[in-house]
C-alpha positions in Angstrom: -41.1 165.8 -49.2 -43.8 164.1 -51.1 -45.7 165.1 -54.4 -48.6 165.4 -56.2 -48.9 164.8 -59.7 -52.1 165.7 -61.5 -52.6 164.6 -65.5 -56.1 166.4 -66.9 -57.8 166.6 -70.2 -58.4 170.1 -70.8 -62.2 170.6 -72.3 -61.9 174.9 -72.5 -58.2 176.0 -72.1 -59.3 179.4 -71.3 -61.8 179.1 -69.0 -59.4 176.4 -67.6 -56.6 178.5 -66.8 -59.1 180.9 -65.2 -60.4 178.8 -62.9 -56.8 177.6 -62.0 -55.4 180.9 -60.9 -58.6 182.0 -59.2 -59.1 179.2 -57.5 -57.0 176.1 -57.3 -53.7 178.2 -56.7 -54.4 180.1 -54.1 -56.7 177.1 -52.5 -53.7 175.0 -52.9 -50.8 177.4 -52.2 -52.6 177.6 -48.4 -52.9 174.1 -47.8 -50.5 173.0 -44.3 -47.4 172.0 -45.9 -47.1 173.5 -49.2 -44.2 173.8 -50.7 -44.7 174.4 -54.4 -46.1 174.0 -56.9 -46.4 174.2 -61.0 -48.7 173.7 -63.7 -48.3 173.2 -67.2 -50.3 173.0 -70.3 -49.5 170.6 -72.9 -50.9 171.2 -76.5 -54.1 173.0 -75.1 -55.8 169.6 -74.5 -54.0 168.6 -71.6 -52.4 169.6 -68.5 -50.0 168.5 -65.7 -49.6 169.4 -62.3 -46.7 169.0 -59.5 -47.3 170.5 -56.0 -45.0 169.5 -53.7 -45.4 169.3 -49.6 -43.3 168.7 -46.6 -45.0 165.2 -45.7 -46.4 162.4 -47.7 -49.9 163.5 -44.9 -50.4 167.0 -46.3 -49.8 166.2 -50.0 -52.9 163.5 -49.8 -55.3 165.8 -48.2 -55.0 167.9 -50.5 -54.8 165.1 -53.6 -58.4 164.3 -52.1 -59.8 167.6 -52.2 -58.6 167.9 -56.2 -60.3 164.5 -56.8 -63.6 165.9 -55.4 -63.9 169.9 -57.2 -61.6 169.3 -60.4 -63.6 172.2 -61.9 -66.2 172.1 -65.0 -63.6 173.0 -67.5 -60.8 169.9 -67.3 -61.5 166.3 -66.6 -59.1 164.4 -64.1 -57.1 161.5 -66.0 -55.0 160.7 -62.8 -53.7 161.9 -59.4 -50.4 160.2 -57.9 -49.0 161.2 -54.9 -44.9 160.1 -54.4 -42.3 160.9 -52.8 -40.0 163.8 -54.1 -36.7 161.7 -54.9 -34.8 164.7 -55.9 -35.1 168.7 -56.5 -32.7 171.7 -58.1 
């Protein structure tokens, strides 16, 4: 399994976490080879995302399509993709 880890600055938390449950999860929770996936927001200026997929192929596809439509409301700091060393 491989991951994605996404770090964002958060401009308008609200509007934010709209556009992340209307659109990113369920864009992301139907990409090939999703696994899971969780978002967090830190301090209501910044964010952190790990989705998780069952190859290292899926989990950059989709890392590219974040890079391209990170939305109007957060501003990317950083997308790594790695592989999943261990889960509980």
């Amino acid at each position: 399994m491989h991951a994605i880890v996404v770090s964002v600055t958060i401009e308008d938390v609200e509007q934010a976490t709209r556009f992340l449950k209307d659109e990113i999860v369920p864009r992301v929770s139907q990409a090939p080879g999703f696994h899971a996936g969780w978002w967090v927001t830190i301090d209501n200026a910044r964010g952190r995302g790990t989705i998780v997929f069952e190859s290292e192929d899926a989990a950059r596809s989709v890392a590219g399509m974040i890079d391209q439509q990170p939305g109007e409301f957060v501003t990317v700091d950083s997308i790594e993709v790695g592989e999943v060393a261990a889960h509980a």
